[in-house]
C-alpha positions in Angstrom: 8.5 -17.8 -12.3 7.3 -14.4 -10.9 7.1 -15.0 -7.6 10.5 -15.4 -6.8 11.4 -11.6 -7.3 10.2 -8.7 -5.8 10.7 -4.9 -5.6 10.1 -4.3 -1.9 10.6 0.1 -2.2 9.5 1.6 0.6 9.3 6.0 1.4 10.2 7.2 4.3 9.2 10.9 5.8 12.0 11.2 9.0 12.1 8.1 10.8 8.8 6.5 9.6 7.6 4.4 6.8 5.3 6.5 4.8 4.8 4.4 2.0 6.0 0.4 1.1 4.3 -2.9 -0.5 2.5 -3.7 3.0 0.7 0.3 2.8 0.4 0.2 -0.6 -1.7 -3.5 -0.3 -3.6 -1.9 2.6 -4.5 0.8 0.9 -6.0 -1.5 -2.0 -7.9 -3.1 0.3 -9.3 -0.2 1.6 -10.6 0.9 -1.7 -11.8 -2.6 -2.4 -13.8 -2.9 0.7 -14.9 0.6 1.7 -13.8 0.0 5.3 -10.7 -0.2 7.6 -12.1 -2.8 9.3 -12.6 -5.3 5.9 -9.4 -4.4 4.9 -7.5 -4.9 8.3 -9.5 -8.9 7.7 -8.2 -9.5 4.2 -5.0 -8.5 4.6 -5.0 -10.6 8.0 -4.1 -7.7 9.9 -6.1 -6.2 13.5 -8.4 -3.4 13.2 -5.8 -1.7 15.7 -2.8 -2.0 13.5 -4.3 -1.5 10.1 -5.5 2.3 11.9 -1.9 2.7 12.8 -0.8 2.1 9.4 -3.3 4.2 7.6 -2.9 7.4 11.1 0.5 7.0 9.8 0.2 7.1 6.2 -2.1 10.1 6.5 0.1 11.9 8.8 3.5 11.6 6.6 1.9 13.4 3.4 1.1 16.6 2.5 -2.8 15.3 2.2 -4.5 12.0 3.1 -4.7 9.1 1.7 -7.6 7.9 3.4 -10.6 9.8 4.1 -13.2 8.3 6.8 -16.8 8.8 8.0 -17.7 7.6 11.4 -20.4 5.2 11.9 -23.7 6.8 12.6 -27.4 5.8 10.5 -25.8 5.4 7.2 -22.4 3.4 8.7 -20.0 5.4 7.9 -17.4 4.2 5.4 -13.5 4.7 4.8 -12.5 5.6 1.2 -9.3 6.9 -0.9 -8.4 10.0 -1.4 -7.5 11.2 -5.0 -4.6 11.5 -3.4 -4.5 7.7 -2.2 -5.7 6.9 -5.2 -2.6 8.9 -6.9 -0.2 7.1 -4.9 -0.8 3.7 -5.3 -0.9 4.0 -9.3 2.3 5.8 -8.8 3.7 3.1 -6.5 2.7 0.5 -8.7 4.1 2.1 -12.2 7.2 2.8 -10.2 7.3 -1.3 -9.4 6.9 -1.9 -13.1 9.3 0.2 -14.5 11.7 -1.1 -11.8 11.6 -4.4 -12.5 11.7 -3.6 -16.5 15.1 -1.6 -16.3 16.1 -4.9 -14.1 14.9 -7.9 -16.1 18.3 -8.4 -17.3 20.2 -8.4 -13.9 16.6 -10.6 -12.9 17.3 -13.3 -15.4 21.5 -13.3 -14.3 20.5 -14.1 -11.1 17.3 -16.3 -11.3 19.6 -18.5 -13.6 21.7 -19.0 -10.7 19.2 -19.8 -7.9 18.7 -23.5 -7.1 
């Protein structure tokens, strides 16, 4: 039963979240949509709030994460940078790796939930 364990890591860069599971899913969405806007829907988000996220993102590493175009004749778009692109693998192997050097504390305490 996976879903009854998670890593929940999250970076910080001074007082703000740079990077945790709710970013890292944005970001995802972003490079599976090719817009802010598409992403901001699946992840049941507003528009408003999924900019925030990715403003802050952007602004808490050394290079963004997310690259956009603004509207115009072609649309515009919103893609990852190498850099986003970088981060979320990074996230994601860290996640695995985590929860691999854990399984044995896991399996204590899952066979002590009701």
């Amino acid at each position: 039963m996976a879903s009854d364990f998670q890593f929940r890591a999250r970076f910080f860069s001074g007082d703000e979240v740079a990077l945790g599971p709710g970013k890292v899913a944005l970001l995802e969405a972003i490079a599976r949509t090719g817009s802010i806007s598409a992403a901001a829907r699946d992840k049941g988000m507003s528009y408003r709030r999924a900019w925030q996220l990715v403003d802050t993102m952007n602004r808490c590493f050394r290079t963004p994460l997310v690259d956009t175009a603004t509207g115009g004749r072609d649309g515009g778009g919103t893609r990852l940078t190498d850099a986003g692109e970088a981060v979320i693998e990074a996230y994601r192997s860290m996640e695995g790796a985590a929860e691999r050097a854990a399984a044995r504390h896991i399996r204590a305490i899952r066979s002590r939930l009701a």
